[in-house]
TORKOL-4160 file (C-alpha; in steps of 0.2 Angstrom, whole numbers, padded with zeros to 4 digits, m for minus):
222
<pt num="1" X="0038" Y="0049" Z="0113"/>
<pt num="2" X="0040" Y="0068" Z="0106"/>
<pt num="3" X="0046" Y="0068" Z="0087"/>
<pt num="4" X="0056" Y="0080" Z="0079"/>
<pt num="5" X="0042" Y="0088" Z="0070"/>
<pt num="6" X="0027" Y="0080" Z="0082"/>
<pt num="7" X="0020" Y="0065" Z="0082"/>
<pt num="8" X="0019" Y="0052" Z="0066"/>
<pt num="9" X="m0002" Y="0055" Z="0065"/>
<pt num="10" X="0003" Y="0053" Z="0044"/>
<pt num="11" X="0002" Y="0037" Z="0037"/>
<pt num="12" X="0017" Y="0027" Z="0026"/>
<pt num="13" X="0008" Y="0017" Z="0014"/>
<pt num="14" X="m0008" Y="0017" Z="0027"/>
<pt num="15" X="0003" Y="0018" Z="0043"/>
<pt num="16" X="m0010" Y="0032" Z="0047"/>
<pt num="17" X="m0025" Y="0016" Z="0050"/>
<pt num="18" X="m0020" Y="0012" Z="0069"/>
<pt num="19" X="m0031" Y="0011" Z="0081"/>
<pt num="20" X="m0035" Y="m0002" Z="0095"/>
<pt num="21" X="m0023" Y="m0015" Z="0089"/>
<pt num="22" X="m0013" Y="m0022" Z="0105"/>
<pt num="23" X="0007" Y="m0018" Z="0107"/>
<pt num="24" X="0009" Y="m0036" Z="0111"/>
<pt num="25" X="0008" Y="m0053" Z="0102"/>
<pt num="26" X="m0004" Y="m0067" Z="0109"/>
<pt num="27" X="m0002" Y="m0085" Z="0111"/>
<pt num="28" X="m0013" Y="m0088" Z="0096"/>
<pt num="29" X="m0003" Y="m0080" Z="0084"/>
<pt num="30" X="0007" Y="m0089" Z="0070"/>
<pt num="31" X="0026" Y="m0095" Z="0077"/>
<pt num="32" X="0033" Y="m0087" Z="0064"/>
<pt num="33" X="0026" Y="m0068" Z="0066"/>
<pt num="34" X="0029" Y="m0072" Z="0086"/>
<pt num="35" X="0048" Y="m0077" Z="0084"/>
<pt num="36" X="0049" Y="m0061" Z="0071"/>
<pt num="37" X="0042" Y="m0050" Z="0084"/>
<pt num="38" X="0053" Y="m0056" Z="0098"/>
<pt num="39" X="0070" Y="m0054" Z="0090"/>
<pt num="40" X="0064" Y="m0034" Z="0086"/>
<pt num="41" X="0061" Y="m0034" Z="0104"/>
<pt num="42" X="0078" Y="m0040" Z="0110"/>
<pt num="43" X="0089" Y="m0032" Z="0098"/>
<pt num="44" X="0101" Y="m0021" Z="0104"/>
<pt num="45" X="0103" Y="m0001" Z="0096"/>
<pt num="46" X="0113" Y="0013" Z="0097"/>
<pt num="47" X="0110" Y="0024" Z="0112"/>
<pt num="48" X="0105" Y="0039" Z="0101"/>
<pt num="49" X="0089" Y="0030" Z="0096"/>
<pt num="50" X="0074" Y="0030" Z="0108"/>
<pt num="51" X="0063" Y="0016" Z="0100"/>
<pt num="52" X="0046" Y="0010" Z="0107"/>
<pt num="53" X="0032" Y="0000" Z="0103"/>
<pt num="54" X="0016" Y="0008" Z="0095"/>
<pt num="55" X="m0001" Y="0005" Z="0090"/>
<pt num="56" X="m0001" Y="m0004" Z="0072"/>
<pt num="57" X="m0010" Y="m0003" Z="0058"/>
<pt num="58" X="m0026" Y="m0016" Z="0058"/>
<pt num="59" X="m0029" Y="m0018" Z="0041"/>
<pt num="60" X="m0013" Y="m0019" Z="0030"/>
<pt num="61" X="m0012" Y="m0039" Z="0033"/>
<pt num="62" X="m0018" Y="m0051" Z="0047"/>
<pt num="63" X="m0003" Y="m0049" Z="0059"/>
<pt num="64" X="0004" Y="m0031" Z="0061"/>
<pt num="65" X="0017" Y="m0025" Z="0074"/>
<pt num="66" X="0023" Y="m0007" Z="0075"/>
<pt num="67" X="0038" Y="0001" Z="0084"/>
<pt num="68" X="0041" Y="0021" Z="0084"/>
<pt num="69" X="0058" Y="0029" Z="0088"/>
<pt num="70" X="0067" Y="0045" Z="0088"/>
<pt num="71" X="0087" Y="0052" Z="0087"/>
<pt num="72" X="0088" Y="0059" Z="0102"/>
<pt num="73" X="0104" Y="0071" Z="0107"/>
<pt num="74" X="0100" Y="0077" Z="0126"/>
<pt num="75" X="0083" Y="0085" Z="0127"/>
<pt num="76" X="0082" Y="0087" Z="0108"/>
<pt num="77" X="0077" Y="0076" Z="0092"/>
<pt num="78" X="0086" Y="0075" Z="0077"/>
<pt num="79" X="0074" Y="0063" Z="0067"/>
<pt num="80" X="0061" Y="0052" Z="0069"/>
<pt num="81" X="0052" Y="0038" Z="0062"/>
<pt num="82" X="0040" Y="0022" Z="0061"/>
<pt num="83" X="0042" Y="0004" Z="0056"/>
<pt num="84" X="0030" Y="m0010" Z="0054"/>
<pt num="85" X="0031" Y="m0028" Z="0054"/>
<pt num="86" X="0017" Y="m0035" Z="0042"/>
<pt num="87" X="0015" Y="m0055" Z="0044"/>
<pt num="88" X="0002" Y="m0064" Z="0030"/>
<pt num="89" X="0006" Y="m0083" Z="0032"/>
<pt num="90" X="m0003" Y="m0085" Z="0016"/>
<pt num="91" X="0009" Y="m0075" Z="0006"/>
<pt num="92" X="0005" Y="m0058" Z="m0004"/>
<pt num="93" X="0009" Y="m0058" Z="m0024"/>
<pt num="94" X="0015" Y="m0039" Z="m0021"/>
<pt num="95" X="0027" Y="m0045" Z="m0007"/>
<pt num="96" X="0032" Y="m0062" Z="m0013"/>
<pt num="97" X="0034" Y="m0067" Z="0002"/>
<pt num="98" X="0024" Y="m0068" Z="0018"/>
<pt num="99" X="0033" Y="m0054" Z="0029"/>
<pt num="100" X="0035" Y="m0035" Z="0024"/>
<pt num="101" X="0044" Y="m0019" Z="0031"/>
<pt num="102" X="0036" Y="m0002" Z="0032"/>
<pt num="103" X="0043" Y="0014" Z="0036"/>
<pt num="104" X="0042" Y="0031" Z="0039"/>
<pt num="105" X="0055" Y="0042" Z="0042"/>
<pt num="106" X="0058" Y="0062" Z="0043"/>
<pt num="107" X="0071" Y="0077" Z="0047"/>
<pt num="108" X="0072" Y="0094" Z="0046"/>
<pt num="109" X="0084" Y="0102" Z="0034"/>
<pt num="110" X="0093" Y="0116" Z="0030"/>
<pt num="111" X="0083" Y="0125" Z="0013"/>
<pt num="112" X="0098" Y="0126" Z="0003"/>
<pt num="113" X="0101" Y="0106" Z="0007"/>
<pt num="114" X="0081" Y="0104" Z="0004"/>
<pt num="115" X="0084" Y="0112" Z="m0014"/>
<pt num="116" X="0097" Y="0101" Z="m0020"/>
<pt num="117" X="0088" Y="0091" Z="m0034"/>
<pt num="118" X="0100" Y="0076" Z="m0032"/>
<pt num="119" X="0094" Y="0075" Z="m0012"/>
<pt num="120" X="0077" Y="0061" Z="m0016"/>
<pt num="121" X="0092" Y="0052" Z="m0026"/>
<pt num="122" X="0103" Y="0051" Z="m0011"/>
<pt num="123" X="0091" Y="0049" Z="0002"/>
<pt num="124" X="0082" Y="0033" Z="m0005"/>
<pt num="125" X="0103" Y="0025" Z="m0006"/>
<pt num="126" X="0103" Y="0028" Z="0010"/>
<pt num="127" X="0090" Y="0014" Z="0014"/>
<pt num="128" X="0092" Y="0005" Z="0001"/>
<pt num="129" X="0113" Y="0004" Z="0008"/>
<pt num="130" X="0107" Y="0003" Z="0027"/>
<pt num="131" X="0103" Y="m0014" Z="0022"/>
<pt num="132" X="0116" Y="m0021" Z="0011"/>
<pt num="133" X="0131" Y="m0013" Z="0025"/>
<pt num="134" X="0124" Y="m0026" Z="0034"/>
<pt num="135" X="0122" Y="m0039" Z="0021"/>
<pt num="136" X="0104" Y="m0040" Z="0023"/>
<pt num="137" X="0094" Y="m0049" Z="0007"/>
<pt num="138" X="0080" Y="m0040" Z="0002"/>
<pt num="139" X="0065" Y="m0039" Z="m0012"/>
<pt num="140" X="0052" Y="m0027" Z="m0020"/>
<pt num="141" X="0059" Y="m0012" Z="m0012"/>
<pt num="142" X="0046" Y="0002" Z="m0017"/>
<pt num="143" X="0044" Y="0020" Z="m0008"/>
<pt num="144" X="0044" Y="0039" Z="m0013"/>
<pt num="145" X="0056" Y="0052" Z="m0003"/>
<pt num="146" X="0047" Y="0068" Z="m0002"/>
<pt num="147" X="0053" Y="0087" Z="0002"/>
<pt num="148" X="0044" Y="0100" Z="0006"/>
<pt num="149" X="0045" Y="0119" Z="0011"/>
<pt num="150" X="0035" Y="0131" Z="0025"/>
<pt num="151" X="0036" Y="0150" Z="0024"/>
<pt num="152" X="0025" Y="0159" Z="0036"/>
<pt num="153" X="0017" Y="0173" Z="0034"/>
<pt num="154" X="0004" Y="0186" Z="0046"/>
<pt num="155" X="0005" Y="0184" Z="0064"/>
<pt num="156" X="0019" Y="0171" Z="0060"/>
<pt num="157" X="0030" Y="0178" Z="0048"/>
<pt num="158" X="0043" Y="0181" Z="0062"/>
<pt num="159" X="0044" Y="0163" Z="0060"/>
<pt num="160" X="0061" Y="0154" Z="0047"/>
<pt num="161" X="0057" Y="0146" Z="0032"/>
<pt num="162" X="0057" Y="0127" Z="0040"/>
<pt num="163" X="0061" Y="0112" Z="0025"/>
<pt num="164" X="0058" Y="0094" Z="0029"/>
<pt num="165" X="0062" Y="0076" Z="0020"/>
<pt num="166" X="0053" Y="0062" Z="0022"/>
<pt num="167" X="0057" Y="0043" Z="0016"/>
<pt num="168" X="0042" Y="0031" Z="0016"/>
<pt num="169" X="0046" Y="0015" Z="0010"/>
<pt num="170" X="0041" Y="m0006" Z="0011"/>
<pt num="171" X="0052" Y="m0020" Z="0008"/>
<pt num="172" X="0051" Y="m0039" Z="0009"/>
<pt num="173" X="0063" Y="m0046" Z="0020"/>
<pt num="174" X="0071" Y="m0061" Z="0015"/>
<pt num="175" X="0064" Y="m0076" Z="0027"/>
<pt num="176" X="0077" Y="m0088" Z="0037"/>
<pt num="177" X="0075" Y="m0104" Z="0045"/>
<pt num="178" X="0059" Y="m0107" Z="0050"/>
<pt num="179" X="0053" Y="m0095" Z="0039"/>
<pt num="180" X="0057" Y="m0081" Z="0049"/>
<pt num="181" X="0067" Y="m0065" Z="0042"/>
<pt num="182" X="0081" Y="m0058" Z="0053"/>
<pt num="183" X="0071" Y="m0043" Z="0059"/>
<pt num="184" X="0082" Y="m0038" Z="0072"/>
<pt num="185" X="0094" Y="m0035" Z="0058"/>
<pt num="186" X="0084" Y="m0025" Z="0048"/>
<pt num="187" X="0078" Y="m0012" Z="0064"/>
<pt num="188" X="0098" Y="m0009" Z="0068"/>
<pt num="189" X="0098" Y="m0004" Z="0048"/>
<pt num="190" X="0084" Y="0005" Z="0051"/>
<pt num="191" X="0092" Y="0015" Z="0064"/>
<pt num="192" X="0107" Y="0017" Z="0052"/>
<pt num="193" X="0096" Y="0027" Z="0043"/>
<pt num="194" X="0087" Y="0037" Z="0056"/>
<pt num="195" X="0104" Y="0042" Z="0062"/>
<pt num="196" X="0110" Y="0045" Z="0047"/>
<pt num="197" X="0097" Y="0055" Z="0039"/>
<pt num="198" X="0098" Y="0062" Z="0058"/>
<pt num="199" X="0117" Y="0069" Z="0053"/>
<pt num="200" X="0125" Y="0059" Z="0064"/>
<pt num="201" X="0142" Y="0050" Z="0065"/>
<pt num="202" X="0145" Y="0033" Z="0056"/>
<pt num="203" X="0142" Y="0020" Z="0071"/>
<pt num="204" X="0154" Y="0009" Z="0065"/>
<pt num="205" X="0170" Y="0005" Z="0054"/>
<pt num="206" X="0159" Y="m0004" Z="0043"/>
<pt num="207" X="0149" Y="0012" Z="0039"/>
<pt num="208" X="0164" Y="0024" Z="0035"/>
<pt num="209" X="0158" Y="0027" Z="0016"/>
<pt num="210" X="0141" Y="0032" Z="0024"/>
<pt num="211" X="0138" Y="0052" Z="0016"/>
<pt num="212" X="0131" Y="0060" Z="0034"/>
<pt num="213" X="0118" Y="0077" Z="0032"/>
<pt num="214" X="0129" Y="0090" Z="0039"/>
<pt num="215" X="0115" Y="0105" Z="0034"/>
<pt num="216" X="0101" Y="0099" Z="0042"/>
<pt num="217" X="0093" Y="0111" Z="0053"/>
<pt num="218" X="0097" Y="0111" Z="0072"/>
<pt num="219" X="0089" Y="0101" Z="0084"/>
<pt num="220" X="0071" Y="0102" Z="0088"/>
<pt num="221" X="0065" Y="0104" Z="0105"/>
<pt num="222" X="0057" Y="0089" Z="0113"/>
């Protein structure tokens, strides 16, 4: 899959380590991760995000599965960005809790927009109220929003000025019955936020009081 700014090579919180791990689960791994893997496989998106699996980190906890996904209008991408499902059955004291969300996420913006000094503010309530729109519990949320400029110069000084923010971020979902968290819940609040940091329309009545990024620069060729 194309990204908006090429592909997610850069790591969120050591997104960067994938290698060889398989796309798929096996037989042998716990019921739990398996059950948590299958609902993010089945949930249903909005059409403006193309999502697919990727390779996932090997080395961030024992069970690791990675899905990639872009804001797509036509032939163009808006956004895109990376989660990974992390599954330690023994627990992690950082977590508190045996499941954890990581994410990447980026755009292109406008340099006016990229210098407003409340933007990082805004942007990190935009995850953290992707998941509460849809009631989702939640814990240890931690994460850095970063921005940062390009100005071109020499043989590409004909080039704009280009400004892009970034979100990467974990969290620990909160685990249902049988120990499993309601992942497919948290990828459709992921995509909230893709699509929102993407510029896009609210999907639904419930996410009328969402704030939208009108300057953000036009779409980036696939």
């Amino acid at each position: 899959m194309a990204a908006a700014q090429g592909r997610l090579s850069d790591g969120a919180d050591g997104m960067d380590d994938a290698k060889e791990e398989d796309l798929h689960t096996s037989g042998t791994d716990p019921l739990p991760f398996r059950a948590a893997v299958d609902a993010l496989r089945a949930a249903r998106l909005r059409p403006q995000v193309e999502i697919e699996p990727t390779r996932a980190p090997q080395r961030l906890a024992p069970y690791a599965y990675a899905l990639e996904a872009a804001v797509v209008d036509g032939d163009e991408d808006l956004a895109d960005g990376r989660l990974v499902l992390l599954h330690d059955p023994a627990g992690h004291d950082a977590w508190r809790g045996t499941f954890r969300l990581v994410t990447l996420v980026r755009a292109e913006l406008e340099p006016e927009m990229a210098s407003d000094p409340l933007l990082p503010d805004v942007c990190w309530s935009w995850l953290t109220g992707a998941l509460t729109a849809r009631g989702l519990a939640f814990g240890e949320p931690s994460g850095t929003v970063t921005r940062a400029s390009s100005h071109y110069f020499g043989g590409l000084s004909e080039r704009p000025p280009t400004s892009q923010i970034e979100i990467r971020a974990s969290w620990t979902p909160r685990e249902g019955l049988g120990g499993v968290p309601d992942t497919a819940a948290h990828l459709a609040s992921w995509c909230d936020l893709l699509a929102q940091i993407a510029g896009l329309p609210p999907a639904g009545p419930g996410d009328e009081s969402v704030v939208s990024l009108p300057q953000r620069r036009g779409p980036q060729s696939r």
